[in-house]
C-alpha positions in Angstrom: -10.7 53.6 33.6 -8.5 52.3 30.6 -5.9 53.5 29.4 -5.9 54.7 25.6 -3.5 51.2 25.0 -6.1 49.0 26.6 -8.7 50.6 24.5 -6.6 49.7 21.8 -5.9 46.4 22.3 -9.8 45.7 23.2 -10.6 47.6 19.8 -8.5 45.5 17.9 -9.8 42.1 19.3 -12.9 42.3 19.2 -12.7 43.7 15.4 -10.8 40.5 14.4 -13.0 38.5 16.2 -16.4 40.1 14.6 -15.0 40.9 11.4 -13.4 38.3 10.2 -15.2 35.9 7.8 -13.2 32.6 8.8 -14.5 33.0 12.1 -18.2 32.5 11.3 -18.5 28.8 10.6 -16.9 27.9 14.7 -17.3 30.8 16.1 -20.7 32.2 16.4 -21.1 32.9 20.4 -17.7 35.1 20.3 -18.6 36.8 17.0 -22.4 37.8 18.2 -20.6 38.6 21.3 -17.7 40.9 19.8 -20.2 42.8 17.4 -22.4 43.5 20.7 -19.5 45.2 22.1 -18.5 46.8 19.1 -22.2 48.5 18.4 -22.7 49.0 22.1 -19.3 50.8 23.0 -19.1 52.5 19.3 -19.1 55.7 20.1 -16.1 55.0 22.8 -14.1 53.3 19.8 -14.9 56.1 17.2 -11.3 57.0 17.0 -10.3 53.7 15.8 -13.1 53.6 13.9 -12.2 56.7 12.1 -8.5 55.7 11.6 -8.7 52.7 10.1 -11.4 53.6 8.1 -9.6 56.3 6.7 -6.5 53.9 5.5 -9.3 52.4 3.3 -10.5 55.4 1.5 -8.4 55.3 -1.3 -9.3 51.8 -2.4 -13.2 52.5 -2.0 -12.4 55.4 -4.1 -10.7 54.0 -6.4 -14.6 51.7 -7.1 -16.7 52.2 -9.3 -20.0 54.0 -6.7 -22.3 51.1 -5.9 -19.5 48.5 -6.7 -20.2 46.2 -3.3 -16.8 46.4 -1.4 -17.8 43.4 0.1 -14.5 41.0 0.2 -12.1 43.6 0.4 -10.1 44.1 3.6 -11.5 47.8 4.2 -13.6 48.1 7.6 -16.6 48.9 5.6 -15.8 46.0 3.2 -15.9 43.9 6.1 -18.5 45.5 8.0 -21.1 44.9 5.3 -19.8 41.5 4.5 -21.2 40.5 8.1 -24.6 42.2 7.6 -25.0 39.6 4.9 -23.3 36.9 6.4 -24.9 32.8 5.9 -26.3 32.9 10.1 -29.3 35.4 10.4 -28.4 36.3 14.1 -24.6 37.3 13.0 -26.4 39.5 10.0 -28.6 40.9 12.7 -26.0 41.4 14.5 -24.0 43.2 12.2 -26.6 45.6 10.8 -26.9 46.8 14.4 -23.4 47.3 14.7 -23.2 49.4 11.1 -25.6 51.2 12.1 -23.9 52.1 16.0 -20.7 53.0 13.9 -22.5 55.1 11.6 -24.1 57.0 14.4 -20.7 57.5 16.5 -18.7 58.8 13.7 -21.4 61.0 12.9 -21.3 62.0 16.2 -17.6 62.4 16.5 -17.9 64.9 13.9 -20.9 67.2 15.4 -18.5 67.0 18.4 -15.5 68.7 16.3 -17.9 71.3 15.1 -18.9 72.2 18.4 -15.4 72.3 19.6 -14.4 74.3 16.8 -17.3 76.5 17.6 -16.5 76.9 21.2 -12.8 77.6 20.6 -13.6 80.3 18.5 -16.4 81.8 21.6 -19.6 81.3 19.6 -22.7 79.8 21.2 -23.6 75.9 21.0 -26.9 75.0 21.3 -27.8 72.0 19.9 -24.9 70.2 18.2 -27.3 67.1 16.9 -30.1 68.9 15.8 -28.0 72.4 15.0 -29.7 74.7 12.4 -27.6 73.7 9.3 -27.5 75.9 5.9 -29.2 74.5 2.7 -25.7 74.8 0.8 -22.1 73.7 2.0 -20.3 76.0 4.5 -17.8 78.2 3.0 -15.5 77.6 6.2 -13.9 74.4 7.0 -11.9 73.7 10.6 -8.3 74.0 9.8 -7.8 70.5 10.7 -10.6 68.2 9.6 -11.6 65.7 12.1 -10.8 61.7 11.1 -14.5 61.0 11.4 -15.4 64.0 9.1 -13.1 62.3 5.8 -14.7 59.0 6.4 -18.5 60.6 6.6 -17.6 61.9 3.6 -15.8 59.2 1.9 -18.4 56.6 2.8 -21.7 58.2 1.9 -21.1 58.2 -1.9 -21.1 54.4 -1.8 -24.0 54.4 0.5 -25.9 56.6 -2.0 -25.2 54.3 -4.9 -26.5 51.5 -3.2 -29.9 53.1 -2.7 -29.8 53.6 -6.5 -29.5 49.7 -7.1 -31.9 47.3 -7.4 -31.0 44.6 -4.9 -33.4 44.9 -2.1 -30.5 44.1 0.8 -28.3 47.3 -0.8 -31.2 49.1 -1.2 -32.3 48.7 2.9 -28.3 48.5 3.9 -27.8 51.9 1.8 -30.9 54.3 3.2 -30.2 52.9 6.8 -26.5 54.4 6.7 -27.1 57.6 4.5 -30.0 58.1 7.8 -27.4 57.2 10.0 -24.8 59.6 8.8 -27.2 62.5 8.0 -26.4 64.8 10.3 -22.8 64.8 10.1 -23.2 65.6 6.0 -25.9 68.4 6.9 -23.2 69.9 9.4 -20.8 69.0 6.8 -22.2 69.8 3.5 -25.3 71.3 3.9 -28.8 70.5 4.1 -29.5 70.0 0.7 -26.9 67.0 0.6 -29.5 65.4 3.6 -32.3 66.7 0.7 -30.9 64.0 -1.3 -30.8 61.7 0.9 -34.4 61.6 1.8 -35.7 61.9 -2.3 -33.8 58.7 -2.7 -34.5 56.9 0.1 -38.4 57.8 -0.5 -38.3 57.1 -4.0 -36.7 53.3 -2.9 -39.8 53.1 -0.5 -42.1 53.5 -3.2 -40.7 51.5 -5.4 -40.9 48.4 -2.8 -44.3 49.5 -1.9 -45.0 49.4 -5.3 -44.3 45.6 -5.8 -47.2 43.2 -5.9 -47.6 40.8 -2.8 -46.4 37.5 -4.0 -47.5 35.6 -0.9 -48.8 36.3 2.6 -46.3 38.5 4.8 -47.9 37.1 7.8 -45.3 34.1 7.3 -41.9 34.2 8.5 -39.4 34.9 5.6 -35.8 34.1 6.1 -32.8 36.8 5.1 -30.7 35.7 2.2 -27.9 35.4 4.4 -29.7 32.7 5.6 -30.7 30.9 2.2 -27.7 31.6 0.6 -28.8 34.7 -0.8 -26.8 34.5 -4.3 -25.7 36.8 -5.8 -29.1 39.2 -6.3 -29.2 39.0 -2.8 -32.1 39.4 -0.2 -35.7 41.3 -1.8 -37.7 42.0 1.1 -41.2 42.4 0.9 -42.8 46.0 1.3 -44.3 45.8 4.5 -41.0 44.0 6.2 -38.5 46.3 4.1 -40.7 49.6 4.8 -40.3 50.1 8.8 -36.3 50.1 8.1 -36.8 52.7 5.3 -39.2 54.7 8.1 -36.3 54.9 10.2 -34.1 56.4 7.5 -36.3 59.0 6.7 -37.0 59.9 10.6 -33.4 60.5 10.9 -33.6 63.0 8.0 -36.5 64.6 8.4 -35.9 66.8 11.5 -32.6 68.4 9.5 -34.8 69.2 6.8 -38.1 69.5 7.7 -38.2 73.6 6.9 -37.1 73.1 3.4 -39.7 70.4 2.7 -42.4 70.8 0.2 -46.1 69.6 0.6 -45.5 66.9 -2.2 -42.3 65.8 -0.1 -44.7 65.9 3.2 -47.7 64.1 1.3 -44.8 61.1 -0.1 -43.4 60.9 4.0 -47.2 60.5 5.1 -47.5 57.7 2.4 -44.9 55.7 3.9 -47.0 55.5 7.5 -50.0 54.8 5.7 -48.6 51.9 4.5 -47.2 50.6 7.8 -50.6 51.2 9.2 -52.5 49.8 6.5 -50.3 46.3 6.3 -49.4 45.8 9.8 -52.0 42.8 10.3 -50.0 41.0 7.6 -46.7 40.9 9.6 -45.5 38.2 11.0 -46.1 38.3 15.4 -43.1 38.6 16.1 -41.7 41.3 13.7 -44.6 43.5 14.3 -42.1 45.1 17.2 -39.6 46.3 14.6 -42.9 47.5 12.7 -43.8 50.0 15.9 -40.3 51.1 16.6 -40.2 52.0 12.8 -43.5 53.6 13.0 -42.7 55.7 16.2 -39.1 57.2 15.0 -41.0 58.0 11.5 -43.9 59.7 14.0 -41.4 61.5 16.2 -39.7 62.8 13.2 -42.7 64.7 12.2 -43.1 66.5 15.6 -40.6 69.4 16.0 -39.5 69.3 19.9 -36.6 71.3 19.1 -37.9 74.9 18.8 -41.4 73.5 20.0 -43.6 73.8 16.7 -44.6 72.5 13.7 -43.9 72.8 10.3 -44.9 76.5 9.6 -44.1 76.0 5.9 -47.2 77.2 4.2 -47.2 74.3 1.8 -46.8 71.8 4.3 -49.5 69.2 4.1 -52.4 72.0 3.7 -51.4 73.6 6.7 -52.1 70.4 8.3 -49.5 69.2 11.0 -48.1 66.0 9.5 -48.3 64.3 12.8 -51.6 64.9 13.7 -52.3 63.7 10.3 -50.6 60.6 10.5 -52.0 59.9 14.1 -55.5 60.8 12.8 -54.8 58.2 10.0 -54.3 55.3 12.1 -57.1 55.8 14.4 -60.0 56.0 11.4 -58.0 52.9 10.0 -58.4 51.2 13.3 -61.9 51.8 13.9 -63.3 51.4 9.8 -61.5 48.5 8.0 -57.9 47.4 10.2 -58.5 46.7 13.6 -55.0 45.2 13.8 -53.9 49.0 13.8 -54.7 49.0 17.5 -52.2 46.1 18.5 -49.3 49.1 17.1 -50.9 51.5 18.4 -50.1 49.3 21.9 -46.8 48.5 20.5 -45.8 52.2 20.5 -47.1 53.3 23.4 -44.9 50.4 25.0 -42.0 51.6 23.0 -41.8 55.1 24.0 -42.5 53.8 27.8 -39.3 51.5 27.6 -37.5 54.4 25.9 -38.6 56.7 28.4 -39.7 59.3 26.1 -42.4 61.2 28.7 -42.6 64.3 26.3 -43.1 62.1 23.2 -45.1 59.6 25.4 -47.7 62.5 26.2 -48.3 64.3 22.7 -48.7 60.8 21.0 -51.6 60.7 24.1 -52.8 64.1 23.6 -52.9 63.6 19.9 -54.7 60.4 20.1 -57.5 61.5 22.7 -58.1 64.9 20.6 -58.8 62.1 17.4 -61.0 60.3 19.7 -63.0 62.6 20.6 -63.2 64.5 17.2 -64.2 61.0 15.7 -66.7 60.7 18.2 -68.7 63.9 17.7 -68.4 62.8 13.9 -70.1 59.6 14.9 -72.8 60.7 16.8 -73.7 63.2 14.1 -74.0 60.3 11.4 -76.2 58.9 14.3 -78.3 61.1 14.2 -78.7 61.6 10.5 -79.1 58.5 9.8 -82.0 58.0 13.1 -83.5 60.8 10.8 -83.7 58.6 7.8 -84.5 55.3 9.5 -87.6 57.3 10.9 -88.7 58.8 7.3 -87.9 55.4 5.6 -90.3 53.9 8.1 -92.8 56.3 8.0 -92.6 56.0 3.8 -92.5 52.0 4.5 -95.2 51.9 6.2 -97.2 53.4 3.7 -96.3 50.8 0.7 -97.3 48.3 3.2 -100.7 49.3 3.6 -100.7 50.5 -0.1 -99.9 46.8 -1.1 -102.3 45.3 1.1 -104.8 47.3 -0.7 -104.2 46.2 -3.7 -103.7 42.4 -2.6 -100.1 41.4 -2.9 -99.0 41.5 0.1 -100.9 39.4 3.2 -98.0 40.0 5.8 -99.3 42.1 9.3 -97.7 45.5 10.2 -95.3 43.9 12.8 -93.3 42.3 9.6 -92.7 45.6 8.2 -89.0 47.1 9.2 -86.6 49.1 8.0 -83.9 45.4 7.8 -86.2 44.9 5.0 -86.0 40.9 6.3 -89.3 39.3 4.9 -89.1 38.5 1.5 -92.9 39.2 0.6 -92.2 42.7 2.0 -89.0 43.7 -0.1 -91.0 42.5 -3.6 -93.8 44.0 -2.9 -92.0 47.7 -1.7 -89.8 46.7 -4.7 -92.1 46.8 -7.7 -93.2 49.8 -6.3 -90.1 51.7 -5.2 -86.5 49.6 -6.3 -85.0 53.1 -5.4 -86.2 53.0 -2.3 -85.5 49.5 -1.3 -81.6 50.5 -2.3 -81.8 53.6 0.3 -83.4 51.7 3.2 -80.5 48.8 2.9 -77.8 51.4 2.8 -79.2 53.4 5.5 -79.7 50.2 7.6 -75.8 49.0 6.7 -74.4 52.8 7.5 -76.5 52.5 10.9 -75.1 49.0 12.3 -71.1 50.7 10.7 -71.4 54.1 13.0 -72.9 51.8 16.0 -69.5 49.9 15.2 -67.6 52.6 15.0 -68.4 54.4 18.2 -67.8 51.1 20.0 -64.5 50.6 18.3 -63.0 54.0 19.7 -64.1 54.0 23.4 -62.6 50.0 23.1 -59.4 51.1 21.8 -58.9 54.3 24.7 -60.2 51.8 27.8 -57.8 49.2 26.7 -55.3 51.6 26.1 -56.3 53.7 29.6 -58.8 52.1 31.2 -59.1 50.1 34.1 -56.7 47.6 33.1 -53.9 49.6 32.3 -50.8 50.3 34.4 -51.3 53.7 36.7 -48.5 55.2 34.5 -50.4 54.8 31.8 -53.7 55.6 33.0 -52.0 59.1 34.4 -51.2 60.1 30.4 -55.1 60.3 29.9 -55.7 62.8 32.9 -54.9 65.7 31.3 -58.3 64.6 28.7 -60.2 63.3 31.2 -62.9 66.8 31.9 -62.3 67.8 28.2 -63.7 64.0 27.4 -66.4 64.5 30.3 -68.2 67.6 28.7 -67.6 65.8 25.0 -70.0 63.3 26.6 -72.1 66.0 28.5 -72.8 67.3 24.6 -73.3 64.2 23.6 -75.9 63.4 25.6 -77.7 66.4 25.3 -77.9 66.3 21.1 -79.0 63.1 21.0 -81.6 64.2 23.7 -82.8 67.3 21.3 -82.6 65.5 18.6 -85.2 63.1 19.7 -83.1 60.0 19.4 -83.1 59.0 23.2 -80.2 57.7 24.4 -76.7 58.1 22.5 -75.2 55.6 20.5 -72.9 52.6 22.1 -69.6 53.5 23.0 -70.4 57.5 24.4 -71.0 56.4 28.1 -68.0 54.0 27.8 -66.0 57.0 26.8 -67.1 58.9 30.1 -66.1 56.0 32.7 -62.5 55.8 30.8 -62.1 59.6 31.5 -63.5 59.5 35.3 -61.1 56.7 35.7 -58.3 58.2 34.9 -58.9 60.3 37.3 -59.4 57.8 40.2 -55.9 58.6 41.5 -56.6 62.3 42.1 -59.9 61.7 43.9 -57.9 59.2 46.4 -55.9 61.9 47.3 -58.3 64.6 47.5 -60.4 62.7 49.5 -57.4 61.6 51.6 -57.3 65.3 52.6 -61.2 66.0 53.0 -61.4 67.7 50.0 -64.2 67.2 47.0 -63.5 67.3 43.5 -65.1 69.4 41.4 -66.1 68.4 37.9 -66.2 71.8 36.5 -67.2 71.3 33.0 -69.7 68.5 33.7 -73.0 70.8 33.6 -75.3 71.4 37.0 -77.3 67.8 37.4 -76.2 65.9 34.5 -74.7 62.9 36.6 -78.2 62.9 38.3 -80.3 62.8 35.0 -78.2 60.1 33.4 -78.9 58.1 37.0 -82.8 58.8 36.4 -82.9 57.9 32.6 -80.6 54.5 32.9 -83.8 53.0 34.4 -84.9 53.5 30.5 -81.3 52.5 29.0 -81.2 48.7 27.8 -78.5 46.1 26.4 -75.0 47.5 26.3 -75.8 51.4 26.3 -77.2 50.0 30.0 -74.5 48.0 30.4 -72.0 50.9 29.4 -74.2 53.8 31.4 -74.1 52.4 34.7 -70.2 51.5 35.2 -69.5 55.0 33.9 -71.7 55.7 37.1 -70.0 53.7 39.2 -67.4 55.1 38.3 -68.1 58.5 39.7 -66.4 59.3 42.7 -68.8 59.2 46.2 -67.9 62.5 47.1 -69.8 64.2 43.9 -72.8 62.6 44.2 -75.4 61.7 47.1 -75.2 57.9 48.4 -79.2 57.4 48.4 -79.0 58.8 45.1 -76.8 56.2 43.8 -78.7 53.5 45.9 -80.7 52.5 42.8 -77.8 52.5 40.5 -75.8 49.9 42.8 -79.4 48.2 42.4 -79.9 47.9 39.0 -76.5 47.1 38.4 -76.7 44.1 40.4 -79.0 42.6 38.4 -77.7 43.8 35.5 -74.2 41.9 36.5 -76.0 38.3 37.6 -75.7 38.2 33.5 -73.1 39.9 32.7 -69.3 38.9 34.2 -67.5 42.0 33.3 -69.8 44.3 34.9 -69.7 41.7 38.1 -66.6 42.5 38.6 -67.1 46.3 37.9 -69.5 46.5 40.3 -67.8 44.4 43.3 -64.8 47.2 42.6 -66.7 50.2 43.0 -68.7 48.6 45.6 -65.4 47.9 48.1 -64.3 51.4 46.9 -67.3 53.3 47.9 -66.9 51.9 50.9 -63.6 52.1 51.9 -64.5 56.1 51.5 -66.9 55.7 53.9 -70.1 56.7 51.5 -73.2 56.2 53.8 -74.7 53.6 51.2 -78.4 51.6 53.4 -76.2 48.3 53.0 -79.3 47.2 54.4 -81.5 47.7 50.9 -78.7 46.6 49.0 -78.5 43.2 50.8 -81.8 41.6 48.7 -79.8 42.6 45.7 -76.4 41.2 47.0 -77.8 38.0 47.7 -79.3 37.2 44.1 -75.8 38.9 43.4 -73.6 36.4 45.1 -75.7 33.2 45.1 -74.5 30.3 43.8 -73.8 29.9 40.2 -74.1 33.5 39.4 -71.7 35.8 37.6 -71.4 38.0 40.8 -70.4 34.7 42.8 -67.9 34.1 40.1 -66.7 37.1 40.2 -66.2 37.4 43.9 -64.6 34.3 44.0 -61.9 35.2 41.5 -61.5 38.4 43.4 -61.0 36.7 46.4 -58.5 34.2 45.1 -56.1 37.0 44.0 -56.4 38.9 47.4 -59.0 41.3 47.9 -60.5 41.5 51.2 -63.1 43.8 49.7 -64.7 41.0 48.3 -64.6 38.7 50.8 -66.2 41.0 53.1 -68.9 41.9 51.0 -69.6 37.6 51.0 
C-alpha cells in the first residue's frame, strides 16, 4: 500500500509528464504511458484531481462559456489541449483519460452523498443509479465535497461546447456532460441531466444531418493529426455518432421516467442511424461503432428496478429496446446485411465485458424477433403461393386465348409466372399490361421472402449454431423448444395451406434450436435419461423423416441436418436409417452437409444408437470414395483430430 505522500508524488509525475505540451514532440512512449496510468488509476487520484481542479475554477469562470481554455495552465485547459494534440495515439490517449477523470469525480461525489446519507441513518441503495428529483435538492451537505465544486464548475463549459459548431468541441463537450451526469442529477436535479440529453441529441442530428461528402469506409485522420487549425476536427456522422451514443446512454437511465415519446422516438433515431451506416465504416472502427451501439442499447433496458419504461407516451407503449433490437434485425435481413457483422460485434462485446444479464436479454430479444419475423415470412409465403397459383391459372388462359387468335406460336411449357419469353409477355401484354405488372411483382416479392427467411436462420446459426463457442451456443437454450414448436406450426400451415413444404430457412431454424441443446442431451443421456421435446407435437419428427424423401434443393439440404440433428434417444434408429441414407448422397455434392453428416454420424454412435452399419455401408462407400465431398470431408476431419472419422474410413 502507499502512503498518501507516495500517491502524491506519483500523481504529480505522471500529470507533468502527460500534461505537459513540451513533452509531446520527444516524448511520446512516457506520455501515452503516463495518461494510461492517469485514466486507469483515476478514480484512486480523484482527490488530486479535485484539488487542483478547484485552484482553476476562478479563471475558467472568469471565460466567456465555450471560450476553449485550451493553453491555459488549468488541469482542464491542459487536459483538453492533449485530446487535440498533433499525434492521434496521444489524442486518443487523452480523450480516454478525460473521460476516466470525468467518471471518478463524478463518482467521488455520489460517494459523499452516500456518506452523508449514511451518517445521517438513512438507507443507500444504489448511489450510481439513485432515484434523483427532477428539480435541485433543497439540502446541501454542510461541507461540499472538492469533486462536487469542480462537477459543477466544469459542466457549464462542457455545455457551451456542445452549443458550438466545431465538430471536435461538439463530440469532446457531449462525452463529458455524459460522463459527469450523474453527479449533476444527484447534484442538481434531473432536469439539469434533461438538458444535457436535448443538447447532445440535437448535436447528433445536426451531424446526421450533414450530407456525405465522401465514402466513410476510408480511414479519416483526426485534426490533431492534420493540423487541425483552428476550426478544428468535423467528423463525419457515422464516425462522430457512436461517441454521441455513448453520451446519451450515460443519461438516459437518470432520466428515462421523465422522457417523452418524442424524446424516445429522437433516442431510437440515433441507433437507426448506427445500424443503417455501419457498412460504410471503416474495418477497423466498426468496434468503437458496437461498443457505442451496445451502451446506447443497454441504456434503454431498465435493470435497476427490472422494467421498462411504463411512461404511457413512451414509444407507443412500445419498449424502446425491443424496438431498436427489432430494427436491426429487419435491416439485416431486407436491405443491410452488414448489420449482422454488429450484431456479432456486440455480442463479443458484452462477452468480454462479462455482462451475463445484458448478454441474455440482447439473446432473448433477438430470438423473440427471429421468430416473430419468421411467422411474418411464412405468411407472405403463403399469400403470395396464392397468387403465383391464380396468376398461373389466369396465364394460362391468355396463352391459349392468344394462340387462338394466332399471335402467339410458343407451346404451354413456355408459359410461367417469370414471364421469361418475350413472345409471351407481348402477347399477355396487349391483352392485360395490368396483369403483366402484378405477375412481375408477385414473382420479385416471392424470390425477397425466400431471401428473407434464409437471411434470419443464417444470422441465428452463425450467431449459435454449430460453429459457435458452447458459451454462446448455451444463450440460445432457453429458445430452443419455444423455436421447435414455431417450426412445428410452421410446417403444419404450409401443409394446410397446400403449399407443400415451407419456405428455405424454417428447417434451418429447427437444427439451430436442437443444437443448442446438444449439451443437455449429453448429459441426460450420460445418466440414462431421455429428453423429452414437450412442445414438439406426437409424430412430427417422424413425418418430416417420411416427407424429406419429397423435399429437394436446399429445403432438402436444410431438412435432413435438422434431422440429424435430433438426438438418438427421441427417435428409433431404423427409423432414421433412411435419413443417414439419403443424406449420404445428398452430401457426395454438397461439402457442408459432408461434414454434418460425418458429425452426427460419430455422435450417434458414440451413444450407442443401434444403427444396421451393415445397410449404411453401400452408402458409405460412394460417401467416402475418392474424390468425393464425403472423402474430403473425412480427411479434413481427420487431420484436425477426430478419431470418429477415421473410424468410420
Amino acid at each position: 500500500m502507499f502512503a498518501e505522500k507516495d500517491f502524491q508524488q506519483i500523481y504529480d509525475n505522471a500529470s507533468v509528464i502527460a500534461l505537459m505540451e513540451e513533452s509531446g514532440a520527444t516524448r511520446l512512449g512516457p506520455r501515452k504511458a503516463a495518461l494510461r496510468l492517469l485514466q486507469d488509476h483515476a478514480f484512486a487520484f480523484r482527490r488530486f484531481f479535485a484539488a487542483e481542479a478547484k485552484t482553476g475554477l476562478a479563471s475558467i469562470e472568469a471565460k466567456n462559456l465555450g471560450e476553449a481554455p485550451a493553453g491555459d495552465d488549468t488541469l482542464l485547459g491542459r487536459m483538453l489541449a492533449v485530446t487535440s494534440a498533433p499525434q492521434v495515439e496521444v489524442a486518443a490517449s487523452g480523450r480516454g483519460m478525460l473521460d476516466s477523470v470525468l467518471q471518478a469525480l463524478s463518482d467521488g461525489v455520489l460517494c459523499a452523498a452516500a456518506d452523508d446519507d449514511a451518517n445521517r441513518v438513512e438507507d443507500v441503495d444504489m448511489p450510481a443509479a439513485a432515484e434523483v428529483s427532477r428539480k435541485r435538492p433543497r439540502e446541501e451537505p454542510a461541507v461540499p465535497a472538492p469533486e462536487a465544486a469542480v462537477v459543477r464548475g466544469w459542466y457549464p463549459h462542457f455545455r457551451a461546447m456542445v452549443l458550438s459548431t466545431i465538430g471536435s468541441d461538439r463530440l469532446t463537450g457531449a462525452r463529458s456532460l455524459g460522463a459527469l451526469a450523474p453527479a449533476v442529477a444527484q447534484l442538481d436535479g434531473a432536469a439539469v441531466v434533461l438538458d444535457f440529453l436535448e443538447i447532445t441529441l440535437d448535436a447528433a442530428e445536426a451531424a446526421a444531418s450533414k450530407p456525405l461528402v465522401q465514402e466513410e469506409n476510408e480511414p479519416q485522420e483526426d485534426a490533431a493529426a492534420t493540423g487541425g487549425g483552428s476550426g478544428g476536427y468535423s467528423p463525419g456522422a457515422v464516425q462522430a455518432m457512436p461517441e454521441f451514443a455513448a453520451a446519451l446512454a450515460r443519461s438516459v437511465p437518470l432520466v428515462r421516467h421523465w422522457l417523452t415519446g418524442t424524446q424516445w422516438a429522437r433516442l431510437l433515431a440515433v441507433g437507426v442511424h448506427m445500424l443503417r451506416n455501419f457498412g460504410r465504416v471503416f474495418a477497423k472502427r466498426r468496434p468503437s461503432v458496437a461498443q457505442g451501439f451496445s451502451l446506447l442499447l443497454n441504456a434503454f433496458w431498465s435493470e435497476a428496478g427490472g422494467e421498462k419504461s411504463s411512461s404511457s407516451s413512451t414509444c407507443a407503449n412500445v419498449a424502446p429496446y425491443e424496438t431498436l433490437v427489432a430494427q436491426g434485425v429487419t435491416l439485416m435481413v431486407t436491405e443491410e446485411e452488414s448489420v449482422q457483422s454488429l450484431w456479432e460485434l456486440v455480442l463479443s462485446h458484452l462477452e468480454r465485458q462479462n455482462q451475463t444479464e445484458e448478454l441474455q436479454h440482447l439473446v432473448d430479444s433477438l430470438a423473440s424477433t427471429v421468430l416473430s419475423l419468421a411467422r411474418q415470412g411464412v405468411e407472405n409465403y403463403l399469400r403470395l403461393q396464392r397468387q403465383e397459383e391464380m396468376g398461373n391459372r389466369r396465364l394460362a388462359d391468355y396463352e391459349s386465348k392468344a394462340r387462338t387468335d394466332g399471335t402467339l406460336t410458343l407451346g404451354a411449357g413456355a408459359v410461367a409466372m417469370s414471364l421469361g419469353s418475350q413472345d409471351v409477355d407481348q402477347a399477355v401484354f396487349e391483352q392485360d399490361p395490368a396483369f403483366v405488372l402484378h405477375a412481375s411483382y408477385v414473382f420479385e416479392q416471392a424470390m425477397a421472402t425466400s431471401e428473407f427467411l434464409q437471411k434470419l436462420a443464417a444470422f441465428l446459426d452463425k450467431a449459435f449454431g454449430s460453429g459457435a463457442l458452447p458459451g454462446r451456443i448455451a444463450l440460445l437454450r432457453p429458445w430452443a423448444e419455444p423455436t421447435i414448436q414455431a417450426v412445428a406450426e410452421l410446417v403444419a400451415v404450409c401443409r394446410s395451406g397446400g403449399a407443400g413444404p415451407p419456405p428455405c430457412g424454417v428447417f434451418k431454424l429447427l437444427r439451430v434450436a436442437l443444437g443448442s441443446l446438444a449439451f443437455k442431451y449429453s448429459e441426460t443421456a450420460e445418466r440414462g435419461g431421455k429428453v423429452g421435446l414437450a412442445r414438439l407435437p406426437l409424430g412430427f419428427l417422424e413425418e418430416m423423416a417420411s416427407a424429406v424423401e419429397g423435399y429437394e434443393g436446399v429445403v432438402a439440404v436444410e431438412a435432413l441436418e435438422a434431422l440429424l440433428a435430433v438426438p438418438p434417444s427421441e427417435v428409433s434408429a431404423r427409423r432414421w436409417l433412411p435419413v443417414f441414407q439419403r443424406a449420404l448422397g445428398e452430401g457426395l455434392h454438397d461439402a457442408s452437409l459432408a461434414r454434418h453428416v460425418l458429425s452426427e454420424l460419430e455422435r450417434w454412435r458414440d451413444a450407442g444408437a443401434a444403427l444396421d452399419w451393415s445397410l449404411l455401408l453401400p452408402s458409405l462407400a460412394a460417401f467416402l470414395s475418392p474424390g468425393t465431398s464425403g472423402a474430403a470431408a473425412s480427411s479434413a476431419s481427420a487431420a484436425g483430430g477426430s478419431k470418429g472419422a477415421t473410424a468410420l474410413r
